[in-house]
C-alpha positions in Angstrom: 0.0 0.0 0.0 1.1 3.6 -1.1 -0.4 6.8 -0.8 0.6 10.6 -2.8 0.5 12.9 0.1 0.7 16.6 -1.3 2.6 19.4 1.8 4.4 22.7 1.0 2.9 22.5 -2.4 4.9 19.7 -3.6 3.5 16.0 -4.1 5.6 12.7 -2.8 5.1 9.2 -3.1 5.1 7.2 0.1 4.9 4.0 2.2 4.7 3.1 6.2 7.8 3.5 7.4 9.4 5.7 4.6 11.8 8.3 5.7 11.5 11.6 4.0 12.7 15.7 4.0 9.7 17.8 3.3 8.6 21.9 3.9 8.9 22.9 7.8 5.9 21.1 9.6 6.6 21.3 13.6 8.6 20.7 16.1 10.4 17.4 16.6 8.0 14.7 18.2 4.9 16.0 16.8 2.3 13.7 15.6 1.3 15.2 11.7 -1.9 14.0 10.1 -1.8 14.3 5.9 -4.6 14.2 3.5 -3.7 11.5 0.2 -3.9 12.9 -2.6 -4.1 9.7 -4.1 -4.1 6.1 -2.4 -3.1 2.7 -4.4 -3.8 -0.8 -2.1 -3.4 -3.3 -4.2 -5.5 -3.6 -7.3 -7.7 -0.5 -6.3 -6.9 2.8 -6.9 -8.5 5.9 -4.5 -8.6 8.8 -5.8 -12.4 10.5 -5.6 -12.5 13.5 -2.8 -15.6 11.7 -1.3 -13.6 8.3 -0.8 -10.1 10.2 0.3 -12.5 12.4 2.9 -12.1 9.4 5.2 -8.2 8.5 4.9 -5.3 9.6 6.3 -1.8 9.5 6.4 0.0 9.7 9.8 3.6 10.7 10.3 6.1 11.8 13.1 8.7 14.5 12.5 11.8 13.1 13.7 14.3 16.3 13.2 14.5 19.4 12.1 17.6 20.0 9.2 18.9 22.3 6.3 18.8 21.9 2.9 21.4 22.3 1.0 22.8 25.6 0.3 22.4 27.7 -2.6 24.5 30.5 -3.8 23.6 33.5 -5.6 25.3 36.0 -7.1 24.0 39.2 -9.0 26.4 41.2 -11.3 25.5 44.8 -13.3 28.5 45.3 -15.8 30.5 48.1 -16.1 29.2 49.7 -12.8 30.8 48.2 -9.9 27.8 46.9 -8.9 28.3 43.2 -7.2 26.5 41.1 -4.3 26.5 38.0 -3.6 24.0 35.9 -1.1 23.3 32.5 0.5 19.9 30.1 1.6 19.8 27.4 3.5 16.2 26.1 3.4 14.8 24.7 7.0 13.3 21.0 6.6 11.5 18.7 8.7 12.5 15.1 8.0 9.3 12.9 8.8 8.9 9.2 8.8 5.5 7.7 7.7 3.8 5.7 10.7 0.4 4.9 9.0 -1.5 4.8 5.9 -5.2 4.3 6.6 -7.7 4.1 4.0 
């Protein structure tokens, strides 16, 4: 059983017990209920509002980290105009406890 979870405007693919890095959701411990986007067990396929209204996906975030950094640098020629700047992005990694459908 699988389930597409959608958070911070992204969509990922996952299964009980899965370890993943998604937007910032809470502090470390917290329990984090997800609506499916879609949900695949077995042979059948959920993906109707009306049936997904009733499942959920459980997770745990188990730390908080940083992705990885990105550099940026912005130029003007001929005017001595220069600046460079960094971003680390704050994550939460979660692991997936439950899929219920």
């Amino acid at each position: 059983m699988y389930a597409v979870i959608r958070t911070g405007g992204k969509q990922y693919k996952v299964e009980q017990g899965q370890i993943l890095d998604v937007e910032l959701l809470g502090e470390p411990g917290a329990e984090v209920e997800l609506t499916p986007v879609l949900l695949v067990d077995g042979e059948s396929v959920t993906a109707a509002p009306d049936q997904l209204g009733k499942a959920k996906v459980t997770a745990t975030v188990v730390e908080s980290v940083k992705d990885a950094k990105i550099d940026g640098f912005t130029y003007k020629n001929k005017s001595n105009q220069r600046r460079r700047w960094g971003h680390r992005q704050h994550k939460s990694r979660i692991q997936i406890t439950a899929i219920k459908a």
